[in-house]
C-alpha positions in Angstrom: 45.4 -36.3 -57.6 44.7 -34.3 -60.7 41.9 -31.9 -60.1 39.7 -31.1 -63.4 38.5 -27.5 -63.2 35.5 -26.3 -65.0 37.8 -22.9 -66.7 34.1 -21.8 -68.2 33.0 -21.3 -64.5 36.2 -20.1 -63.4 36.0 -17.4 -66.7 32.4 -16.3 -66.0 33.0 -15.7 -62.3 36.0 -13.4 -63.5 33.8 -11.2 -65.4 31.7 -10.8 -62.6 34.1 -9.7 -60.5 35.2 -7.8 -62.9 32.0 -6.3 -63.6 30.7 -5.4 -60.5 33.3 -5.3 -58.1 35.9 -2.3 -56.5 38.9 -1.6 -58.6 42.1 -1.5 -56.9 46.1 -1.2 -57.5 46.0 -4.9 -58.1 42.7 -5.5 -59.9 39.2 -5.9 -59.1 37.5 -7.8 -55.2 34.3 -8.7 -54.6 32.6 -10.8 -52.3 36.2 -11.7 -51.0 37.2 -12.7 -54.1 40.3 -10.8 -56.3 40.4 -10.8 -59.8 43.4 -9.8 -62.4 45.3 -10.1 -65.4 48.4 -9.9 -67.4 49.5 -7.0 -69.8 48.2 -9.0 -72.7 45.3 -10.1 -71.1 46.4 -14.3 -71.8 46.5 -14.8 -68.3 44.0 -14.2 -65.6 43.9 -14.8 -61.7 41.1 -15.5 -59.3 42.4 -16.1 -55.5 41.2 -15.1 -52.0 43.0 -15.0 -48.8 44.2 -18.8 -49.4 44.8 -19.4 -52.8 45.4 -18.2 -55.8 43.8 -20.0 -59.0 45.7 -18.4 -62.6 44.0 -20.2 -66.0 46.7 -19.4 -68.9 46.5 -19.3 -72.5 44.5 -22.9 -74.2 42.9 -23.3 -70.9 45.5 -24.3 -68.9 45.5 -23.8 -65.2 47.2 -23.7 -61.9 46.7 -23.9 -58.1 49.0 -21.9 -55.8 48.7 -24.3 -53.2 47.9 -27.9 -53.1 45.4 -28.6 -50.0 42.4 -30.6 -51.4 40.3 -28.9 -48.3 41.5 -25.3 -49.6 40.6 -26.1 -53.1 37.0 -27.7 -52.4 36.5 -24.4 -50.3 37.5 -22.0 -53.2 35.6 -24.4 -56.1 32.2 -23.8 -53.8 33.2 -19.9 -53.4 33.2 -19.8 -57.5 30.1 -21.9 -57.9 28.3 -19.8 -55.1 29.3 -16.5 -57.3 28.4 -17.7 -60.4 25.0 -18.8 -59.1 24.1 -15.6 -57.5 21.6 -13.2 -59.6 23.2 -10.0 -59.3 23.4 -8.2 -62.4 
C-alpha cells in the first residue's frame, strides 16, 4: 500500500523541533522526536526510536521501515507536535 504523507506537516513539525528543541552531535530531539539534515540542506529527517521518515528534494519521501502500525503511530506523533501551542 502506498502511504500519502502530508510533507507540509512533516516540514512544519521539523522546524519545531528545530526551533525549540536540544541540539546534539546528530541534530536536534524534542518530545522524543529527532530532527536532521544533509550538508546542503535538500534532505531532511524526522525519526524516533522506530522509524526514521527522510522527505528529499520535490517532495519526495521515504519510510525506513514498512509496518503500517509503526507508521500510524509516528503520523499521530507528528500531528500531536504540530498541534501543540508551544511557541
Amino acid at each position: 500500500m502506498q502511504r500519502i504523507v502530508d510533507v507540509s506537516l512533516v516540514l512544519r513539525v521539523y522546524e519545531k523541533i528545530t526551533r525549540l528543541g536540544t541540539k546534539h552531535s546528530d541534530g536536534y530531539l524534542y518530545e522524543g522526536l529527532n530532527a536532521n539534515s544533509d550538508w546542503d540542506g535538500y534532505t531532511i529527517t524526522v525519526s524516533n526510536q522506530q522509524l526514521g521518515l527522510s522527505i528529499f528534494f520535490h517532495n519526495n519521501y521515504q519510510f525506513s521501515v514498512h509496518d503500517e502500525k509503526v507508521i500510524d503511530t509516528f503520523i499521530k506523533q507528528l500531528e500531536r507536535i504540530d498541534k501543540s501551542q508551544v511557541s
